[in-house]
DRENDO-1510 file (C-alpha; in Angstrom, 1 decimal, always signed):
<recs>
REC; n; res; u; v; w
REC; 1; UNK; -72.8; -158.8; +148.3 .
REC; 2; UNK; -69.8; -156.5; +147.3 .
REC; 3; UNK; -68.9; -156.3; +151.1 .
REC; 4; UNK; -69.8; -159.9; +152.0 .
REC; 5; UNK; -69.8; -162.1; +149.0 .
REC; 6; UNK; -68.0; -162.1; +145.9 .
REC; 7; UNK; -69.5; -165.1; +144.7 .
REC; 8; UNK; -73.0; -163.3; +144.3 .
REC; 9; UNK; -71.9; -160.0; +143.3 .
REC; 10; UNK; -70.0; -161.8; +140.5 .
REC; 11; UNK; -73.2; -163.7; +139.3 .
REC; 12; UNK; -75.1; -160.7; +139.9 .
REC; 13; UNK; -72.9; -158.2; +138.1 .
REC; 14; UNK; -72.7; -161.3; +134.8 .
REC; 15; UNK; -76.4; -161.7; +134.2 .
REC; 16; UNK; -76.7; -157.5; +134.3 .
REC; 17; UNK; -73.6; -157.3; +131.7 .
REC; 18; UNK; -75.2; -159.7; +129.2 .
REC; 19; UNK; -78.7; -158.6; +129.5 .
REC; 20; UNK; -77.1; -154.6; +128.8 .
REC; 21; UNK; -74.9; -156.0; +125.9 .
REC; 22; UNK; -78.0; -158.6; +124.7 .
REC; 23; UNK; -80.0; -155.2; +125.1 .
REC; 24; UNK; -77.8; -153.1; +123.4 .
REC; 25; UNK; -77.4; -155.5; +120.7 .
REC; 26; UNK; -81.4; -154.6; +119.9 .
REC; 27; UNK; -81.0; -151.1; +120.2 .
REC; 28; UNK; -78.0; -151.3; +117.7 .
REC; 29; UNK; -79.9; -153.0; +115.2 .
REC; 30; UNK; -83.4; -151.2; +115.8 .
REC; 31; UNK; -81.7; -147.8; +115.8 .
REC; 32; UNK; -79.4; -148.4; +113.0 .
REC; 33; UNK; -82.2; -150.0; +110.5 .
REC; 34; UNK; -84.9; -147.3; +111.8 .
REC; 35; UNK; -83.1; -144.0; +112.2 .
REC; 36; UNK; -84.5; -142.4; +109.4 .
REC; 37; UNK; -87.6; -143.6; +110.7 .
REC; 38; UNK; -86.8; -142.0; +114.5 .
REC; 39; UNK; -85.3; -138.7; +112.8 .
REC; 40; UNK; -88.5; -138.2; +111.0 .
REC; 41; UNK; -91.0; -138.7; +114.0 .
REC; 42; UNK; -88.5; -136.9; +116.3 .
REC; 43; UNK; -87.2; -134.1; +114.4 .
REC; 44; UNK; -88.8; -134.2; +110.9 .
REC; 45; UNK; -88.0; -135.0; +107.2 .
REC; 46; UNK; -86.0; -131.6; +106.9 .
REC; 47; UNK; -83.7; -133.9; +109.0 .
REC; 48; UNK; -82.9; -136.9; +107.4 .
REC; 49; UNK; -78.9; -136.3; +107.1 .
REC; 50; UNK; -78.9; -136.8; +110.5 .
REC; 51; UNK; -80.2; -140.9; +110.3 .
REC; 52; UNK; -76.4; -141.3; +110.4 .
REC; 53; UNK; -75.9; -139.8; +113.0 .
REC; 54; UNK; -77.9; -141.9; +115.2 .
REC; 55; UNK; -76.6; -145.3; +113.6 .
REC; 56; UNK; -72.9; -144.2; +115.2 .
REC; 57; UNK; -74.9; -143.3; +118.3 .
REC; 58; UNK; -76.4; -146.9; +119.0 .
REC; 59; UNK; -73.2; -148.1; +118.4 .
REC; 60; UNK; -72.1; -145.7; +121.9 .
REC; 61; UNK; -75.5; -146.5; +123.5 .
REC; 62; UNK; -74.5; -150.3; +123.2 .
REC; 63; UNK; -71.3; -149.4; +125.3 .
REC; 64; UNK; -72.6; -147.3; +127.5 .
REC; 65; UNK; -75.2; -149.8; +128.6 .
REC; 66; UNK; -72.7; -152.6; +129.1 .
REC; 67; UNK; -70.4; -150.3; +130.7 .
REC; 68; UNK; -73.1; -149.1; +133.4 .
REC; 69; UNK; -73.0; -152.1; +134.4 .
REC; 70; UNK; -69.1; -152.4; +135.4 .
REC; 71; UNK; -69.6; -148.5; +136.9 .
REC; 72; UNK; -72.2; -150.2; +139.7 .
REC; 73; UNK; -69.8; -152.9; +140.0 .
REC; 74; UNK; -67.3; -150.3; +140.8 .
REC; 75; UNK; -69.7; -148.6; +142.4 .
REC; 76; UNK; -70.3; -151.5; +145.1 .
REC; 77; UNK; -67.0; -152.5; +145.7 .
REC; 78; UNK; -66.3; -148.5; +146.4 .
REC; 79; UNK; -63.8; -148.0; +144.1 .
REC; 80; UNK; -64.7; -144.5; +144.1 .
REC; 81; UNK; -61.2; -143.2; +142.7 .
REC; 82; UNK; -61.6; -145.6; +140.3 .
REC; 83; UNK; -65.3; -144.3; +139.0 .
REC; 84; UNK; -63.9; -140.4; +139.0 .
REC; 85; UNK; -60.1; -141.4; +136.8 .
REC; 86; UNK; -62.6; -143.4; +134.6 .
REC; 87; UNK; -65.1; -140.8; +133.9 .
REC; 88; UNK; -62.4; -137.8; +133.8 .
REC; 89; UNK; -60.7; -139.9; +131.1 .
REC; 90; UNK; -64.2; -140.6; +129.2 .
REC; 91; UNK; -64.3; -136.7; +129.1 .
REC; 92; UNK; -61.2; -135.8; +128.2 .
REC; 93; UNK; -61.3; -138.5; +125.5 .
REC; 94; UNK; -64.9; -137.1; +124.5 .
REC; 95; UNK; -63.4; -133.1; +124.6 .
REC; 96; UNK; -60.6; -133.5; +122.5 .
REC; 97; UNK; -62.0; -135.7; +119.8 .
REC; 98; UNK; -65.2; -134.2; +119.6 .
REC; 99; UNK; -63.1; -130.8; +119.2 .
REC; 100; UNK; -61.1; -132.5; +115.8 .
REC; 101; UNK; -63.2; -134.7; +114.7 .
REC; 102; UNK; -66.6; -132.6; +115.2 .
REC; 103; UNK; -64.6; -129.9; +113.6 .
REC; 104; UNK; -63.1; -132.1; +110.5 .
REC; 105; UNK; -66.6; -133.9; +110.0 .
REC; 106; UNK; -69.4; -132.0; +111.4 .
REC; 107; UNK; -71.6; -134.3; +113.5 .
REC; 108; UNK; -70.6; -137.6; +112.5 .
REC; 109; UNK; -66.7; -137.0; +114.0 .
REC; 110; UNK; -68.7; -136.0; +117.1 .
REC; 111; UNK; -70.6; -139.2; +116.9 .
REC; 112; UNK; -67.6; -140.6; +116.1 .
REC; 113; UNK; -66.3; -139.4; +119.3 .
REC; 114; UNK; -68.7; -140.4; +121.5 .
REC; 115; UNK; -68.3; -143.6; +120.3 .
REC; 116; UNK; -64.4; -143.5; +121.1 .
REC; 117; UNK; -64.8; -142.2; +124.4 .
REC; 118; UNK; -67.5; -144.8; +125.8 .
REC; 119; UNK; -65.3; -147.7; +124.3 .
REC; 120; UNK; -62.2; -146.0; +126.4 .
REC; 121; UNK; -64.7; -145.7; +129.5 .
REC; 122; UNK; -65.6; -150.0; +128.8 .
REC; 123; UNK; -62.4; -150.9; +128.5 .
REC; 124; UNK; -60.7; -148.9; +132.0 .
REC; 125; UNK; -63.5; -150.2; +133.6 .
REC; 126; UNK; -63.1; -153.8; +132.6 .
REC; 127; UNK; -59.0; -152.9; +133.3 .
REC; 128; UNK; -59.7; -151.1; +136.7 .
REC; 129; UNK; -62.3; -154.0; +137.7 .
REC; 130; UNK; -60.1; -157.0; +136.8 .
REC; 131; UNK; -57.3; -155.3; +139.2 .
REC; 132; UNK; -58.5; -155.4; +142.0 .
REC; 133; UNK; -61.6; -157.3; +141.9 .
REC; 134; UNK; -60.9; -160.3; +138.8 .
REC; 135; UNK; -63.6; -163.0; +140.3 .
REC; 136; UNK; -66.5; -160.1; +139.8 .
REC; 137; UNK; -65.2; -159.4; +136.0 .
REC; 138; UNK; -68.2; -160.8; +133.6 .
REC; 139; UNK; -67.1; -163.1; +131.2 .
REC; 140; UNK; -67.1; -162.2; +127.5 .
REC; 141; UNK; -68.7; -165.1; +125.8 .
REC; 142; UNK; -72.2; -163.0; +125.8 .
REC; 143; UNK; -70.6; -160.7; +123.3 .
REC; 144; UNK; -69.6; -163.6; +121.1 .
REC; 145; UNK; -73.2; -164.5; +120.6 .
REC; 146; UNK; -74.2; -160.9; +120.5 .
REC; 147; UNK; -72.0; -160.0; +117.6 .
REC; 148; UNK; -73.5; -162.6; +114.8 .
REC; 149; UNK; -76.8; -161.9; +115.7 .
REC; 150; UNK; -76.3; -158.3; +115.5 .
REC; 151; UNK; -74.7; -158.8; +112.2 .
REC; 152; UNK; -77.9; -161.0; +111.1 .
REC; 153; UNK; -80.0; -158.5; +112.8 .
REC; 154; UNK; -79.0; -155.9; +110.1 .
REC; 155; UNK; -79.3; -158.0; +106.9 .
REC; 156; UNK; -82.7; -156.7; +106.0 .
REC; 157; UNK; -80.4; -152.9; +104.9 .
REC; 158; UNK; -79.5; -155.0; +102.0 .
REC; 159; UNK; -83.3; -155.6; +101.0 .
REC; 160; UNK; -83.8; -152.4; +98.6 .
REC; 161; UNK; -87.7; -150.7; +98.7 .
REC; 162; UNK; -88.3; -151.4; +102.3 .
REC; 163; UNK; -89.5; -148.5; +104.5 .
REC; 164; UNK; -86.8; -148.3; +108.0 .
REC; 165; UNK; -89.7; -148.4; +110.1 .
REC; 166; UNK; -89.8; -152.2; +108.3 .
REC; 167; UNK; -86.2; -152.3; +108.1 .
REC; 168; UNK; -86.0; -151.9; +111.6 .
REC; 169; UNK; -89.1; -154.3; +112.3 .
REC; 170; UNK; -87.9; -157.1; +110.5 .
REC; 171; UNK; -83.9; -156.9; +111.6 .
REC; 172; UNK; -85.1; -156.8; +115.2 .
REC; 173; UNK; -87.4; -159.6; +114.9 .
REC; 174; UNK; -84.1; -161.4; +112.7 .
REC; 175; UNK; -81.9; -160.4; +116.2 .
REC; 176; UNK; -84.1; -161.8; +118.8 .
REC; 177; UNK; -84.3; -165.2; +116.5 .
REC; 178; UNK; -80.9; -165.5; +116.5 .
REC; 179; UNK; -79.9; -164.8; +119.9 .
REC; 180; UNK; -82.9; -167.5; +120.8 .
REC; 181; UNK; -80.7; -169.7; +118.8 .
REC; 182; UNK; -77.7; -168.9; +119.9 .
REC; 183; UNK; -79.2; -169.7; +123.3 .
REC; 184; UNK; -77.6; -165.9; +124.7 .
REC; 185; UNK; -80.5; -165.8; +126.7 .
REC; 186; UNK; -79.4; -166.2; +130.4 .
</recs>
């Protein structure tokens, strides 16, 4: 398709981008409800400080899907020079802030980091994609439904008592609802 029709790579390359960002919408609100939940099972109660860790880290995962998807755009239309400046620049990006920000605040600025640099990787390959290939660019509209329902999604952090494992449960349940609604289904 990338060599021989546009037309499908571009529909192709949409319904991938807003099934990663409707995807990563869930993991944001799973992970950031139920990461005391996943620290426990994964690492133990000893832990626990590191819950907010994770929640800036499904904020990154959430990027990195949708932005996988742009990289096998890329990819097909063998913008290969493109791929390499993009993921040198992700590094770089991820090197230096990790170095002042990891050093300032521990494991959140390195978090915090990783979060920086996959948004910089998103956005050159959005940049880098609509150059030279604008009709295969997704739209954005998926991310407009995304973002309430994400927001609804994490609601139930405002009900005190409830376990994250129920937090987590109940927001994800709250997310898929509202994207249903929103009809953000493709």
């Amino acid at each position: 398709a990338a060599r021989d029709d546009h037309d499908r790579l571009s529909y192709g390359v949409d319904r991938v981008f807003q099934a990663s960002v409707i995807l990563g919408g869930l993991f944001v609100v799973s992970l950031s409800l139920g990461a005391e939940f996943a620290i426990g099972v994964v690492a133990g109660d000893d832990f626990g400080p590191s819950a907010g860790v994770l929640r800036i880290q499904a904020a990154a995962l959430m990027c990195s899907f949708a932005a996988t998807t742009l990289f096998y755009a890329l990819l097909s239309l063998r913008m290969h020079r493109a791929i390499l400046l993009i993921a040198s620049s992700v590094l770089i990006v991820n090197v230096l802030l990790a170095a002042v920000l990891g050093s300032a605040h521990g494991a959140d600025g390195a978090a915090w980091s990783t979060l920086a640099s996959e948004v910089v990787g998103l956005t050159i390959a959005f940049v880098a994609l609509r150059r030279r290939h604008p009709s295969v660019v997704p739209p954005l509209d998926i991310v407009a439904r995304v973002a309430p329902a994400v927001g609804a999604g994490l609601l139930p952090v405002l009900l005190p008592g409830l376990p994250s494992v129920a937090d987590a449960a109940l927001g994800s349940l709250i997310y898929i609802a509202v994207i249903w609604i929103l009809r953000a289904v493709p």
